[in-house]
VEXPA-380053 format. One record per residue (C-alpha): x, y, z; residue in one letter. Coordinates in steps of 0.02 Angstrom, whole numbers, padded with zeros to 5 digits, always signed. Example, Ala and Ser with C-alpha at 12.3 -4.5 7.8 and 13.67 -1.06 7.14 Angstrom:
2
+00615-00225+00390A+00684-00053+00357S
END
This chain:
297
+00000+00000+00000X+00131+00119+00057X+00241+00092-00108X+00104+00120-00216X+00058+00254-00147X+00222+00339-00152X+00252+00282-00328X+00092+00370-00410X+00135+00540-00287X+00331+00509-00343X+00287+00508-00515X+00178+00672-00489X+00284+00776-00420X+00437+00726-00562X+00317+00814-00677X+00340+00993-00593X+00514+00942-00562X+00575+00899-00729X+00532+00991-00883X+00596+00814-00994X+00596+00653-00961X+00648+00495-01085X+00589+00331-01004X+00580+00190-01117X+00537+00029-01044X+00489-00104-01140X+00406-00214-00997X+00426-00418-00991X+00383-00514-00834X+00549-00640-00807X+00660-00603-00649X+00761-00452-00678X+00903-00359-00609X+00920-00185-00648X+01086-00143-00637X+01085+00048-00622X+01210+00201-00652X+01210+00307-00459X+01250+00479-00521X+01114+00565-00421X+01104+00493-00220X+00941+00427-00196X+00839+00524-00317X+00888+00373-00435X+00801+00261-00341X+00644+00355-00333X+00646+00404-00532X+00657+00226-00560X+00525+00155-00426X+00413+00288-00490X+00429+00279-00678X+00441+00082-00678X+00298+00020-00736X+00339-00160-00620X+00366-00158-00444X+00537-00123-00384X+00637-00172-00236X+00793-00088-00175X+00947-00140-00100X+00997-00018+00044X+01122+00026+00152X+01115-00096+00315X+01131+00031+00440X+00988+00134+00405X+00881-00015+00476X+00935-00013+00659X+00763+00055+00735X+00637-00065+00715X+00504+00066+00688X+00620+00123+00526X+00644-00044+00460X+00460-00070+00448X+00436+00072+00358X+00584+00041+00239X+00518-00137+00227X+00362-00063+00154X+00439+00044+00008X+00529-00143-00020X+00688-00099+00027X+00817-00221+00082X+00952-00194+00195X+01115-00233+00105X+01278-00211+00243X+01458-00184+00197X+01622-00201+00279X+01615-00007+00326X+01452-00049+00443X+01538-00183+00525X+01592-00349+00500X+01473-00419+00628X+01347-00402+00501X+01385-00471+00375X+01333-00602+00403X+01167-00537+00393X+01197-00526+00193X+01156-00718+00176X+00962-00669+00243X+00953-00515+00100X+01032-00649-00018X+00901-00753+00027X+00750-00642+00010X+00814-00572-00164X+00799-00757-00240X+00628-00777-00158X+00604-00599-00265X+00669-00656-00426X+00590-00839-00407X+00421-00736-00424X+00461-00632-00583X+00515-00508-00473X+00611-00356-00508X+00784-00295-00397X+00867-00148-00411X+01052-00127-00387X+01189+00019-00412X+01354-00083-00451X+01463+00063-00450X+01421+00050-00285X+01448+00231-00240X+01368+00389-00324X+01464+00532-00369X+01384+00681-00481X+01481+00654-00637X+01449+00577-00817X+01564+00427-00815X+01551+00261-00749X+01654+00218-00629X+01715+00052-00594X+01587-00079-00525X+01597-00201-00390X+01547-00371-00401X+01388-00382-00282X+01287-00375-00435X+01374-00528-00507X+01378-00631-00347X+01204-00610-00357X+01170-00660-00526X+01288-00816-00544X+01203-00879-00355X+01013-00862-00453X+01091-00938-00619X+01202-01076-00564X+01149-01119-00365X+00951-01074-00375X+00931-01137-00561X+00848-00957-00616X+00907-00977-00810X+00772-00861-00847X+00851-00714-00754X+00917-00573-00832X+01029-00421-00808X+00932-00264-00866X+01086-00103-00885X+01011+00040-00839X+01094+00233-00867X+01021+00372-00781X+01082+00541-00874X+01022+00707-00779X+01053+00867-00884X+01108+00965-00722X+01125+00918-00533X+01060+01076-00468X+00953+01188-00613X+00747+01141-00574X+00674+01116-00713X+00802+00971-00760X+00797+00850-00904X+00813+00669-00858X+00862+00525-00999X+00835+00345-00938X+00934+00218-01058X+00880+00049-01045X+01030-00057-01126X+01055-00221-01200X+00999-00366-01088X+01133-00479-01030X+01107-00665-00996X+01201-00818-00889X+01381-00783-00876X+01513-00862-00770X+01652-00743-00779X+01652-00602-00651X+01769-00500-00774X+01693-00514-00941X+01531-00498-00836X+01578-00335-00767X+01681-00279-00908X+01509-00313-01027X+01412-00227-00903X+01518-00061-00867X+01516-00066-01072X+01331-00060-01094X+01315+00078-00968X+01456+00194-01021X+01337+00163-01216X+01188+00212-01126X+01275+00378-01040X+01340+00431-01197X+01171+00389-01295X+01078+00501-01153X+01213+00652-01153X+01184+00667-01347X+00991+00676-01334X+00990+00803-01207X+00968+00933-01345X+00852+01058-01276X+00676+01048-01347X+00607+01208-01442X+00425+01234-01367X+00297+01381-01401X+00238+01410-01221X+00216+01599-01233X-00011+01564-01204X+00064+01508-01024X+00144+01652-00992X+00002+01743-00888X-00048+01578-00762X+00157+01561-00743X+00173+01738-00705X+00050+01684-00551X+00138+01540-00517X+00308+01638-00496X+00213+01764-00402X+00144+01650-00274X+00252+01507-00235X+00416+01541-00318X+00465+01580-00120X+00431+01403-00077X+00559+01347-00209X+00709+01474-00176X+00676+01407+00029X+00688+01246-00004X+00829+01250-00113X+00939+01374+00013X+00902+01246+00140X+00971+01123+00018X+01104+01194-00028X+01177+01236+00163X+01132+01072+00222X+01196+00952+00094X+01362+01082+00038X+01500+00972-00028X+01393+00833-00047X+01284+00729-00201X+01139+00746-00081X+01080+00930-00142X+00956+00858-00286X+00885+00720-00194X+00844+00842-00040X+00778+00977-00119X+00651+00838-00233X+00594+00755-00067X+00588+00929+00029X+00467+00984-00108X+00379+00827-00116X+00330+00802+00055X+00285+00988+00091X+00209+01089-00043X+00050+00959-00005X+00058+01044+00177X+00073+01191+00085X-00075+01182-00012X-00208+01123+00115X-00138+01272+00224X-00156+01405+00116X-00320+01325+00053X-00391+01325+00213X-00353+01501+00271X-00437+01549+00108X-00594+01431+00109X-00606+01519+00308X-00603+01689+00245X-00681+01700+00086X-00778+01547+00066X-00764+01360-00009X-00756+01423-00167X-00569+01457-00110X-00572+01263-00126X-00520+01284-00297X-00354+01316-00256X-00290+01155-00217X-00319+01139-00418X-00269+01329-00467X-00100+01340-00380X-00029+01168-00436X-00088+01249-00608X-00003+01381-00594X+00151+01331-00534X+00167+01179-00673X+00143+01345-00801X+00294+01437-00741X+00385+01259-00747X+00342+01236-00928X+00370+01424-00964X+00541+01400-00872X+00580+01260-00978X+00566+01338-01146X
END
């Protein structure tokens, strides 16, 4: 319930984030891995749990699973904790249990989604991968008999890290199959994303739009909640300086207030002037995807 939920509200609020995005997914329903460039922190998890059209689940970082309370919740977005020698090598151990669970995923058709760079830095290269994604794959193909599964390359390619509205390419690569060779596994791999980076960074060619009959509702749209933007993003940008966090906190700042924001101001205004002030929650959302587009051009 809770992932659905956030995955129809995700893929929302992308479209007053973004001004373009390429997505094209041609959907099949064998056991998949997505193995995923990490240029953007976290934000490429959500683009890609909210633009799938299957359900996704996420290998996380083990440590952010310590209160139960939080691991619940985490559980519920289908996130799995994944723990590395940095967290401790006490748990490690716990990596057989996520190993575990992932093949119980994939023996249902399911759908995991893994950065092998295994860090994210803001840049348009990919770096060298790691061999988690691998280890995974050869245990399904050669200990769990999942012939079916396959490897699914997947380059995320953001026009900017910081300018809102952005322009976001998702390249889905050539599938790979069984292999038995970590190197020419990787080396394949870390081939078919670098061809999906450089496929992305030559269609970002900004589009030429007419948008000048939006010009009066984005005029409001500045007017009245540009504000909301430039706070959020100085809070952003103090918070997450010399950091790849400043995207993804500015997105889920937005995302989880301007809601708050609109039954507020709605509210004050359906108290003073009436419930035709009710409109609003339709009118400002208007008005602020107009000065988006309008931006955009």
């Amino acid at each position: 319930m809770l992932y659905s939920l956030l995955k129809i509200s995700v893929r929302v609020a992308l479209q007053f984030y973004c001004k373009r995005i390429v997505f094209h997914y041609k959907e099949n329903h064998e056991p998949c891995i997505l193995a995923c460039t990490h240029p953007n922190s976290f934000l490429d998890a959500m683009i890609m749990g909210a633009l799938m059209p299957r359900s996704l689940h996420f290998l996380a970082r083990g440590d952010a699973f310590k209160k139960p309370w939080v691991a619940r919740i985490l559980h519920a977005m289908h996130m799995i904790p994944i723990f590395r020698l940095s967290e401790g090598k006490e748990n490690l151990v716990k990596n057989e249990e996520t190993f575990h669970h992932s093949i119980e995923i994939l023996r249902k058709n399911g759908c995991i989604l893994i950065f092998p760079e295994g860090i994210c830095v803001n840049e348009y290269n990919v770096r060298p991968l790691r061999k988690g994604t691998f280890r995974m794959a050869i245990n399904a193909w050669k200990n769990e008999g999942l012939s079916s599964l396959h490897i699914q390359p997947v380059s995320i390619i953001y026009d900017s890290f910081d300018a809102v509205p952005k322009s976001i390419h998702v390249y889905f690569g050539e599938v790979m199959h069984e292999s038995h060779h970590s190197k020419t596994f990787n080396d394949t791999l870390h081939q078919r994303l670098e061809t999906g980076m450089q496929a992305g960074l030559q269609d970002m060619q900004p589009e030429k739009r007419n948008r000048w009959l939006l010009a009066i509702p984005a005029a409001i749209g500045w007017f009245t909640q540009r504000w909301f933007y430039v706070c959020w993003r100085n809070f952003a940008r103090k918070k997450t300086k010399g950091t790849v966090f400043y995207d993804s906190v500015l997105f889920t700042c937005m995302y989880l207030t301007y809601p708050l924001l609109l039954l507020a101001v709605t509210g004050i205004a359906a108290a003073v002037f009436g419930a035709w002030a009710w409109w609003l929650l339709a009118i400002l959302p208007f008005t602020a995807w107009c000065y988006k587009e309008y931006k955009s051009v």
